[in-house]
PDB file of N, CA, C and O in Angstrom:
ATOM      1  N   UNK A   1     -53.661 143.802 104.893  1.00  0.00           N
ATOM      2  CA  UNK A   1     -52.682 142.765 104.706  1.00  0.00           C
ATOM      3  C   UNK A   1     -51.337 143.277 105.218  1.00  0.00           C
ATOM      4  O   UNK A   1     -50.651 144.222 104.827  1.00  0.00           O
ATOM      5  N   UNK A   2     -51.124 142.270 106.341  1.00  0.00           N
ATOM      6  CA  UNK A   2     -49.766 142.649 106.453  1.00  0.00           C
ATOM      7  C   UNK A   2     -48.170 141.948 105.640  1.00  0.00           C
ATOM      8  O   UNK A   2     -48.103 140.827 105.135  1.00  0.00           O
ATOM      9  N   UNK A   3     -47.451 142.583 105.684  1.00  0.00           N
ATOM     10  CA  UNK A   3     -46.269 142.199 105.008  1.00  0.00           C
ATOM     11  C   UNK A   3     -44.855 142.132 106.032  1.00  0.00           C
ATOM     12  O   UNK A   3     -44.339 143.098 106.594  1.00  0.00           O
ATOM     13  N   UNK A   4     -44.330 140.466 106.098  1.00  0.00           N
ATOM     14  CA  UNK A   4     -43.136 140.093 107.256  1.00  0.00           C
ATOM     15  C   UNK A   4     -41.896 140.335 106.433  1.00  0.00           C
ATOM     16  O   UNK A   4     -41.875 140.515 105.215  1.00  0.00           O
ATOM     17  N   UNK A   5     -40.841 140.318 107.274  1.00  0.00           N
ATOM     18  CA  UNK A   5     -39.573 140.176 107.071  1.00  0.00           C
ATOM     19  C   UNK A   5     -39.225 139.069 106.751  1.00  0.00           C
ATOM     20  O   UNK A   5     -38.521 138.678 107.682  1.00  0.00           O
ATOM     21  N   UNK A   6     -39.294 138.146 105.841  1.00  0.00           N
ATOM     22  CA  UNK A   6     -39.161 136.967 105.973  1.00  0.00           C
ATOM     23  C   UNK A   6     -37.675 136.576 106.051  1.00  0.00           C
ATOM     24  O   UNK A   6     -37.332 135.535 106.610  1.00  0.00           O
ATOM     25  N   UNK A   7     -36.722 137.499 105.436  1.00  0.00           N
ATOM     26  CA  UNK A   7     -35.154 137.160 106.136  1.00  0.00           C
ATOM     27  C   UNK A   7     -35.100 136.926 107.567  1.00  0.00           C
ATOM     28  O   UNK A   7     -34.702 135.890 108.099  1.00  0.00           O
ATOM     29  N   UNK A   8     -35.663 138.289 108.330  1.00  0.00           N
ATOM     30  CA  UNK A   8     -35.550 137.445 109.700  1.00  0.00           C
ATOM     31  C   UNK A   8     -36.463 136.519 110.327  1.00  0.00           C
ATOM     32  O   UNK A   8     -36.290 136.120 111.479  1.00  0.00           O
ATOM     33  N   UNK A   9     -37.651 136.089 109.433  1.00  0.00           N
ATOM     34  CA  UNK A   9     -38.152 135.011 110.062  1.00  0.00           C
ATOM     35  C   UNK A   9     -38.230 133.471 109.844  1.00  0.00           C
ATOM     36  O   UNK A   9     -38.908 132.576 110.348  1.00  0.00           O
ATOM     37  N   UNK A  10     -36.823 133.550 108.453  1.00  0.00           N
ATOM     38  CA  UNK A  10     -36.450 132.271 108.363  1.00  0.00           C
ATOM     39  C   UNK A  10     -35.037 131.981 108.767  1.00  0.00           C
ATOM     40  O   UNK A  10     -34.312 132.930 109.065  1.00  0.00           O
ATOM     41  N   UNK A  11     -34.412 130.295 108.816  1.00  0.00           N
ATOM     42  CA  UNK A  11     -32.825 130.875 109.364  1.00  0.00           C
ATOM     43  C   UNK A  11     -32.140 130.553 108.258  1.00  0.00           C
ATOM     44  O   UNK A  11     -32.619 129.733 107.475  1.00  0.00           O
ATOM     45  N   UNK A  12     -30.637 131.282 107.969  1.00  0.00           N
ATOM     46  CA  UNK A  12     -29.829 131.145 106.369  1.00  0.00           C
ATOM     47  C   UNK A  12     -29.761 129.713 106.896  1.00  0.00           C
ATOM     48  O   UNK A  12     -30.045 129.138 107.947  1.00  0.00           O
ATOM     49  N   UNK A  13     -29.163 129.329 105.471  1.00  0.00           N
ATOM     50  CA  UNK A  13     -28.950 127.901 105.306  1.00  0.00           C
ATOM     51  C   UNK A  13     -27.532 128.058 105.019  1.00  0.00           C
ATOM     52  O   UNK A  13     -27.200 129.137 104.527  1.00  0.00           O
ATOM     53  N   UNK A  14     -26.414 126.969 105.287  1.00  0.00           N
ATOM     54  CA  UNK A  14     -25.165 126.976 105.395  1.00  0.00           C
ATOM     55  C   UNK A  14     -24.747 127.582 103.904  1.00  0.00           C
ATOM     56  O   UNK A  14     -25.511 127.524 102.941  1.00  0.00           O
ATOM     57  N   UNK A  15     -23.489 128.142 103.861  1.00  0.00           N
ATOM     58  CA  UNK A  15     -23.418 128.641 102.408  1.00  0.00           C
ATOM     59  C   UNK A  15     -23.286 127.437 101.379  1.00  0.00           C
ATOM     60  O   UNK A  15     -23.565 127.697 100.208  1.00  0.00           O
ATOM     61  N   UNK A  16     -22.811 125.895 101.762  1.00  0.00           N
ATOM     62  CA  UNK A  16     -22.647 124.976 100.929  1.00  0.00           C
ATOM     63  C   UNK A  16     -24.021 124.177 100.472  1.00  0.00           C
ATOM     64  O   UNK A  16     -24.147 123.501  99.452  1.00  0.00           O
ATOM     65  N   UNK A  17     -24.866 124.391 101.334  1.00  0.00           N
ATOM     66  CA  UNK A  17     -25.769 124.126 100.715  1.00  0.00           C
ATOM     67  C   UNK A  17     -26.671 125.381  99.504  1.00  0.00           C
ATOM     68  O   UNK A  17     -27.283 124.978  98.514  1.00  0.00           O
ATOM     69  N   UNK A  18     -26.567 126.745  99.846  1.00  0.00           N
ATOM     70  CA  UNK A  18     -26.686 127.633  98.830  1.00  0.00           C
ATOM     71  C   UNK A  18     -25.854 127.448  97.520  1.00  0.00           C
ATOM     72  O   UNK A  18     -26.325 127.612  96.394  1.00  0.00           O
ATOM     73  N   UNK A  19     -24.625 127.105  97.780  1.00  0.00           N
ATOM     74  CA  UNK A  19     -23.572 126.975  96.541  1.00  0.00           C
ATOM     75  C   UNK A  19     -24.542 125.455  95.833  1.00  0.00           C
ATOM     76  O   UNK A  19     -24.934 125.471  94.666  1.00  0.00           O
ATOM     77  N   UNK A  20     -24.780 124.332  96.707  1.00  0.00           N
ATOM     78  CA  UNK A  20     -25.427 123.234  95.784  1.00  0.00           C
ATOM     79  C   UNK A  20     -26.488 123.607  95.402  1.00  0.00           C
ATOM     80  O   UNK A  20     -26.615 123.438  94.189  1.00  0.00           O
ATOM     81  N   UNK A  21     -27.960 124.374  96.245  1.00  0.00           N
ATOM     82  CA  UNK A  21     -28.718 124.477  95.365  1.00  0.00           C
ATOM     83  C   UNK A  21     -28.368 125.517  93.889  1.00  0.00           C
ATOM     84  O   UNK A  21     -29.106 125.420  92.908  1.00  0.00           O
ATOM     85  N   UNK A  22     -27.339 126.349  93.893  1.00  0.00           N
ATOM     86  CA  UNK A  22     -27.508 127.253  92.842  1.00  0.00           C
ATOM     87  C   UNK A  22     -26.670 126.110  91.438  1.00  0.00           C
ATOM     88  O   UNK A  22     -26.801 126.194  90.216  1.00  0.00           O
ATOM     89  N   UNK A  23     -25.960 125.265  92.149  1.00  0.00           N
ATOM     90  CA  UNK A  23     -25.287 124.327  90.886  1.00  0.00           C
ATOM     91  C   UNK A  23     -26.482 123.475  90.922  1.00  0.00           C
ATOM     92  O   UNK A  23     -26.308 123.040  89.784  1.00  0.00           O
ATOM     93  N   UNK A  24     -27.403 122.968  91.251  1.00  0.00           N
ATOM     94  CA  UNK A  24     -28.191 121.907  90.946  1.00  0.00           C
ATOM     95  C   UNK A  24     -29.377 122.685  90.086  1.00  0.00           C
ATOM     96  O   UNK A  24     -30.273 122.106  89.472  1.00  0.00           O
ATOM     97  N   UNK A  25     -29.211 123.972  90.164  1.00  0.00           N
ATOM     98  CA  UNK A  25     -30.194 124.533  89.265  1.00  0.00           C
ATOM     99  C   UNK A  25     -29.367 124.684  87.856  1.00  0.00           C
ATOM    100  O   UNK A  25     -29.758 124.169  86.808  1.00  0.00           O
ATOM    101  N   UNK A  26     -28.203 125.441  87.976  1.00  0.00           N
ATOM    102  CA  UNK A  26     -27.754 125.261  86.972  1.00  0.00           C
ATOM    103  C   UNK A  26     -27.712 123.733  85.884  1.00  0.00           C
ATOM    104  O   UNK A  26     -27.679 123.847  84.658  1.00  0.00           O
ATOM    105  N   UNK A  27     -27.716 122.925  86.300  1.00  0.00           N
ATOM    106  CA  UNK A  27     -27.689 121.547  86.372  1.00  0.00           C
ATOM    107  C   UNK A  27     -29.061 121.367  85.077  1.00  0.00           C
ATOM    108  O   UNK A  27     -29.083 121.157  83.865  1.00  0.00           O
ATOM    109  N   UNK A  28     -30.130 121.599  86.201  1.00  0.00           N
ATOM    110  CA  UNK A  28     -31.404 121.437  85.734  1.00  0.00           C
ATOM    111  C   UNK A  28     -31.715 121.974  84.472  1.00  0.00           C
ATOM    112  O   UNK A  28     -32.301 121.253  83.664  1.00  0.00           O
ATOM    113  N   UNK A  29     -31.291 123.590  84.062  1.00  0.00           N
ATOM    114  CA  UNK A  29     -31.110 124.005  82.747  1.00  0.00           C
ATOM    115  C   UNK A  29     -30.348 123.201  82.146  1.00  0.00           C
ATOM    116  O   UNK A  29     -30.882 122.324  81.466  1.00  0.00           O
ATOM    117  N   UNK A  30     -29.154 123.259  82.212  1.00  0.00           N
ATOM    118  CA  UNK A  30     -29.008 122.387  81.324  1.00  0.00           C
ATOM    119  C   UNK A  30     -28.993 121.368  80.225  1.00  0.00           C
ATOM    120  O   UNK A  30     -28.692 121.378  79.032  1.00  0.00           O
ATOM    121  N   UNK A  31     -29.553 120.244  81.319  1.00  0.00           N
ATOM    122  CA  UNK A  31     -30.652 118.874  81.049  1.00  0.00           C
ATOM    123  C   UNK A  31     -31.670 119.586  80.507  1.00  0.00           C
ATOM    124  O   UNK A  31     -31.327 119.814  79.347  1.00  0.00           O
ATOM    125  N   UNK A  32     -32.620 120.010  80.691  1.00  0.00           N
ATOM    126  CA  UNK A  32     -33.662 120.319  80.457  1.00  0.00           C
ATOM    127  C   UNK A  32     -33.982 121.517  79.455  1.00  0.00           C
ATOM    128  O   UNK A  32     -35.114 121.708  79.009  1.00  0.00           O
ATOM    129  N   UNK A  33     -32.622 122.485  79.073  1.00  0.00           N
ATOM    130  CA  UNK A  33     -33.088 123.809  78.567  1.00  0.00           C
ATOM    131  C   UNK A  33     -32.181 123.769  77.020  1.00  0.00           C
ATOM    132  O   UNK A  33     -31.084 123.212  77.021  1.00  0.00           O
ATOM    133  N   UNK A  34     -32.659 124.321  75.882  1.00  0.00           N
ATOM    134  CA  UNK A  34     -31.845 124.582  75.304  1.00  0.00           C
ATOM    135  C   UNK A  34     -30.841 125.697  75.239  1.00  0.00           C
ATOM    136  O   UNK A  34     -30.827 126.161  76.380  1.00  0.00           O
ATOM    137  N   UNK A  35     -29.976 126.379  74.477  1.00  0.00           N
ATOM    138  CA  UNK A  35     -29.314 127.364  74.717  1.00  0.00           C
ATOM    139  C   UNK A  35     -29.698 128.366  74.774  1.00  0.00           C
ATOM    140  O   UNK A  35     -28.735 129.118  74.930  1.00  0.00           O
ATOM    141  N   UNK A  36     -30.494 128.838  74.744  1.00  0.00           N
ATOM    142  CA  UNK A  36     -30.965 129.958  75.057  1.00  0.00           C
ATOM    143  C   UNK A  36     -31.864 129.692  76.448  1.00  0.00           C
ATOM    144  O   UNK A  36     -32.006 130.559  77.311  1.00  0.00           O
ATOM    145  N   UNK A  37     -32.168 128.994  76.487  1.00  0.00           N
ATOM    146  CA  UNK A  37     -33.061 128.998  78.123  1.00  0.00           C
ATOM    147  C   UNK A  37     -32.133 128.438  79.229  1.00  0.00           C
ATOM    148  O   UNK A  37     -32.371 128.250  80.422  1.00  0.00           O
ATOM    149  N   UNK A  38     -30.944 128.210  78.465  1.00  0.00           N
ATOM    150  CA  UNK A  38     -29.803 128.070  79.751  1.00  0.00           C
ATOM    151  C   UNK A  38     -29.321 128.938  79.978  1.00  0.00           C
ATOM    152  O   UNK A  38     -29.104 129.234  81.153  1.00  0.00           O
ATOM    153  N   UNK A  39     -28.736 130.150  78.398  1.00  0.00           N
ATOM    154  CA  UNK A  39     -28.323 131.697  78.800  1.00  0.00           C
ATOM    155  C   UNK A  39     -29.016 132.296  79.529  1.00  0.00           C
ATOM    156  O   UNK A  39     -28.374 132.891  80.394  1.00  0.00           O
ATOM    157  N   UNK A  40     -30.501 132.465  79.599  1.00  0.00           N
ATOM    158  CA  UNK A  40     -31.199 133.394  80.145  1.00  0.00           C
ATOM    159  C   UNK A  40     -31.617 132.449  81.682  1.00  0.00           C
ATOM    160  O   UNK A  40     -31.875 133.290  82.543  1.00  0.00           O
ATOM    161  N   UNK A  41     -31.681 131.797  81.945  1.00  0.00           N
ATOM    162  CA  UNK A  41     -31.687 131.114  83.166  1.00  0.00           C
ATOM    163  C   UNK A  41     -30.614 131.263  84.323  1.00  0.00           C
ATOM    164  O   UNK A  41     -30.731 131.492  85.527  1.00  0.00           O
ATOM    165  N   UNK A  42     -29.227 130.987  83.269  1.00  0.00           N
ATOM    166  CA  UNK A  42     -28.582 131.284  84.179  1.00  0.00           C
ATOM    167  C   UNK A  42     -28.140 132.571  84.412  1.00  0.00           C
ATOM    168  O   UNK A  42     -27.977 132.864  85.596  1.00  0.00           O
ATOM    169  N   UNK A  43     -27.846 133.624  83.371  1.00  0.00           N
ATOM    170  CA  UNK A  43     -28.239 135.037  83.732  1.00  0.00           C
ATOM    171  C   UNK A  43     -29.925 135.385  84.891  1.00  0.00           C
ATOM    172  O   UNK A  43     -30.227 136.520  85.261  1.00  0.00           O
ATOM    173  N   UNK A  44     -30.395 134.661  85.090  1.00  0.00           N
ATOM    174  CA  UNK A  44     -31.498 135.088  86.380  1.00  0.00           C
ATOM    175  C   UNK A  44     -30.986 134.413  87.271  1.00  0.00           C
ATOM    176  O   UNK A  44     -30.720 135.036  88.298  1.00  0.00           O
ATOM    177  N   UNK A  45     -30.692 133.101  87.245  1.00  0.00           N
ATOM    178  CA  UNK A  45     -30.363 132.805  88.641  1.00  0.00           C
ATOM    179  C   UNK A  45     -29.210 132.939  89.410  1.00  0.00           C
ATOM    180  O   UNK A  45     -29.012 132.449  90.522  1.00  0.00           O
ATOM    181  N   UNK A  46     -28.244 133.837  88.555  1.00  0.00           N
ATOM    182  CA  UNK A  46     -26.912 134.217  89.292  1.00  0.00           C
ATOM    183  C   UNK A  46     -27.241 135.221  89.504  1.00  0.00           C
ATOM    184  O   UNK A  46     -26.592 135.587  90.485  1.00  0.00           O
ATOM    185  N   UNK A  47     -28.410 136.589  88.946  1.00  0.00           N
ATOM    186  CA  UNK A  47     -28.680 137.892  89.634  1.00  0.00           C
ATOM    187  C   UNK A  47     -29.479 137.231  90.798  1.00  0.00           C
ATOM    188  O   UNK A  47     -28.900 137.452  91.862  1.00  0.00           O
ATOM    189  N   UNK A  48     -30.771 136.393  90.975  1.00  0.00           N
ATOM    190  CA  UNK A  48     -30.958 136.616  92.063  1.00  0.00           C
ATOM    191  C   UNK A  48     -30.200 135.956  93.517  1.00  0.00           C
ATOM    192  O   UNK A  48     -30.411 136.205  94.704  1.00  0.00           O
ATOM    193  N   UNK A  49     -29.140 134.919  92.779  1.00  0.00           N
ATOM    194  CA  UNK A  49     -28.559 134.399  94.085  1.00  0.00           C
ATOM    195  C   UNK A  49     -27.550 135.815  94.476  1.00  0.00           C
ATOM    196  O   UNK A  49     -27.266 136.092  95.641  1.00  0.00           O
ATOM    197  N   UNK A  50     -27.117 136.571  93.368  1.00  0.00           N
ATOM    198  CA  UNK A  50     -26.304 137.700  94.303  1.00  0.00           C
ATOM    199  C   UNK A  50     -26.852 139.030  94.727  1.00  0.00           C
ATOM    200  O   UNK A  50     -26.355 139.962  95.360  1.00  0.00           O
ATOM    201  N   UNK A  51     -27.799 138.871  94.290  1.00  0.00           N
ATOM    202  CA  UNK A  51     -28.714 140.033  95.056  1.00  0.00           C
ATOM    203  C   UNK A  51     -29.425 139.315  96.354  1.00  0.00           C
ATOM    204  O   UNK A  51     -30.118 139.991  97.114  1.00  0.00           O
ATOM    205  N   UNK A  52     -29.273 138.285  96.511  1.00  0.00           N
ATOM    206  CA  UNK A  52     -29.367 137.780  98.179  1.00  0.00           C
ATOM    207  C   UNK A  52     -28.703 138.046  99.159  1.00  0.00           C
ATOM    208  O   UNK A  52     -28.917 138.434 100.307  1.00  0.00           O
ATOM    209  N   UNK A  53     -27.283 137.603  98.132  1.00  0.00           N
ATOM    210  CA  UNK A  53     -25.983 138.047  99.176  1.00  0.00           C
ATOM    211  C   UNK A  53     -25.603 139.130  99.133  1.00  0.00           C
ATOM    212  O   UNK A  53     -24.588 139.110  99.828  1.00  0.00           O
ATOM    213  N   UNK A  54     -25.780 140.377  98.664  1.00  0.00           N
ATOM    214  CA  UNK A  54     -25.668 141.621  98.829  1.00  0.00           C
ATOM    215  C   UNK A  54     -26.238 142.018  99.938  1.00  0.00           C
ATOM    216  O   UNK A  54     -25.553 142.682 100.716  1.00  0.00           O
ATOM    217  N   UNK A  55     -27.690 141.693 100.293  1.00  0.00           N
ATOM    218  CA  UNK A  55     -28.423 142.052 101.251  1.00  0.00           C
ATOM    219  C   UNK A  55     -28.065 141.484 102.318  1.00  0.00           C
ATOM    220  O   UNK A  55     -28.904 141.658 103.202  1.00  0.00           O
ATOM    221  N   UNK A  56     -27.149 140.851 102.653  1.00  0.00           N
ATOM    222  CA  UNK A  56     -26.975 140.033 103.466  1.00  0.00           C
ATOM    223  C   UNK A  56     -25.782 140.391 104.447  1.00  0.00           C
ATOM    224  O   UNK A  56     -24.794 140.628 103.753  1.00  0.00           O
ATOM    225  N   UNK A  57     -25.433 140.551 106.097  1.00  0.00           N
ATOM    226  CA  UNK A  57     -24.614 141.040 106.462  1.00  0.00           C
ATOM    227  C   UNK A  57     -23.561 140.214 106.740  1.00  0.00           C
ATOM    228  O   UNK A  57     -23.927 139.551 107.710  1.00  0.00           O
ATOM    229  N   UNK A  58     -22.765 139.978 106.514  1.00  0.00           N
ATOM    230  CA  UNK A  58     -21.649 139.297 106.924  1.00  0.00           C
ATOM    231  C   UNK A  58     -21.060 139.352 107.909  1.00  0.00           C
ATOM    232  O   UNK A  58     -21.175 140.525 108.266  1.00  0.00           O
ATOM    233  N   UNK A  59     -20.262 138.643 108.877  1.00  0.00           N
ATOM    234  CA  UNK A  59     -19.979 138.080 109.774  1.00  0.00           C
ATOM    235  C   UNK A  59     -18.805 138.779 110.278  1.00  0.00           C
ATOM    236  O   UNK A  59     -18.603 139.185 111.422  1.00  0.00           O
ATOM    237  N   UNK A  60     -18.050 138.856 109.231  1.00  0.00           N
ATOM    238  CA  UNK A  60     -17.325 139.996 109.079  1.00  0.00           C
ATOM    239  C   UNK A  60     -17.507 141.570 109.558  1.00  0.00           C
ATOM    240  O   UNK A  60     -16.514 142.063 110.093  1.00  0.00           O
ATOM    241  N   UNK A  61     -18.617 142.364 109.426  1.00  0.00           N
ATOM    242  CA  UNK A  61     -19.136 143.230 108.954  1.00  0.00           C
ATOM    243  C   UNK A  61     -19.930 143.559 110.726  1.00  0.00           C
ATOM    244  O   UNK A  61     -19.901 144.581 111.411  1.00  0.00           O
ATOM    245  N   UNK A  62     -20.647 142.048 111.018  1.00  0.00           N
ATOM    246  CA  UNK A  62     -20.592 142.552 112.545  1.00  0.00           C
ATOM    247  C   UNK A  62     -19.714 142.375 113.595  1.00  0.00           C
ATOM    248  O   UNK A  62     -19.896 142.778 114.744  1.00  0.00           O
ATOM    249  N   UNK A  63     -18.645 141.693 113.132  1.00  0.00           N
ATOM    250  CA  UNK A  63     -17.610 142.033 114.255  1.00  0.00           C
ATOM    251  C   UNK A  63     -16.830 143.433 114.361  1.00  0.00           C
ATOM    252  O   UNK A  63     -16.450 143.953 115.410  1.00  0.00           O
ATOM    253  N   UNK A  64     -16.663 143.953 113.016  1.00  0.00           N
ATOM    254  CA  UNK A  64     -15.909 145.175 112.668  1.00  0.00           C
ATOM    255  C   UNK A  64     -17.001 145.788 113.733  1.00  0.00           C
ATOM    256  O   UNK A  64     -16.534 146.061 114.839  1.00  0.00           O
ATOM    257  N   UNK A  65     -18.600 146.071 113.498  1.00  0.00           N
ATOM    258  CA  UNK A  65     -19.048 147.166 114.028  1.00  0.00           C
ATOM    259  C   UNK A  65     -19.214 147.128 115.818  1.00  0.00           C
ATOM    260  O   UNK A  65     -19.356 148.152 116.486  1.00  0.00           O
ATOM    261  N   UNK A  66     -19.159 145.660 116.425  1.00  0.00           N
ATOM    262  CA  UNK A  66     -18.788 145.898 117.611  1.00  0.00           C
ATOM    263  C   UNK A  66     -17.623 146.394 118.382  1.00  0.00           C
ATOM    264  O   UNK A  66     -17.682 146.901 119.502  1.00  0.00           O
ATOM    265  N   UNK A  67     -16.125 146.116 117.384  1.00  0.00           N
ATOM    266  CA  UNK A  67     -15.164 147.184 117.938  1.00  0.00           C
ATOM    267  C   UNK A  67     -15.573 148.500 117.765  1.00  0.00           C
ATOM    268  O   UNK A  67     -15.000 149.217 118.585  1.00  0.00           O
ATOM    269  N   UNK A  68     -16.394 149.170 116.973  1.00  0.00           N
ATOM    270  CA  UNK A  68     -16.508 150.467 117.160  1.00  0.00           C
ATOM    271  C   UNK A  68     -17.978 151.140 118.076  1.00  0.00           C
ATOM    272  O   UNK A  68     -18.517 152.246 118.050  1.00  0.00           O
ATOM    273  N   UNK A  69     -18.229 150.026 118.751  1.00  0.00           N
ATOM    274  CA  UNK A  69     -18.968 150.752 119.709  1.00  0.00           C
ATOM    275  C   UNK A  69     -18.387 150.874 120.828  1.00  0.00           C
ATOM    276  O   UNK A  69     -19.124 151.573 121.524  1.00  0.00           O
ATOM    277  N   UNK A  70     -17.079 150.459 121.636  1.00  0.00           N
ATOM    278  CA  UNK A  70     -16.305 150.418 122.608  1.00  0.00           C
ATOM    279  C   UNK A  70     -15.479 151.549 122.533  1.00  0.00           C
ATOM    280  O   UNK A  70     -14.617 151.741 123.390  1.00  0.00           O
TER     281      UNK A  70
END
């Protein structure tokens, strides 16, 4: 069995649509969760939306490194 990269074999999605899906989840607890399954919900789904963007290179980050290959 092999195992892909699936970061690079899908494409990001604009950050405003990341910002809506992570409020429409929040959302969903809500409605749907009591307090405690909204604490712990939304404590998971704010670690894994920022452990996305950690991994993630910014735009920023490759322009800096093409001035330093010149």
């Amino acid at each position: 069995m092999t195992v892909t990269n699936t970061k690079a074999a899908s494409p990001n999605l604009p950050v405003w649509a990341n910002i809506g899906i992570y409020i429409l989840l929040l959302i969903i607890l809500a409605v749907f969760g009591d307090l405690l399954v909204f604490i712990i919900g939304f404590i998971g789904v704010t670690v894994a939306f920022a452990s996305y963007y950690s991994g993630r290179v910014s735009e920023h980050e490759l322009h800096d490194s093409d001035h330093t290959l010149h």
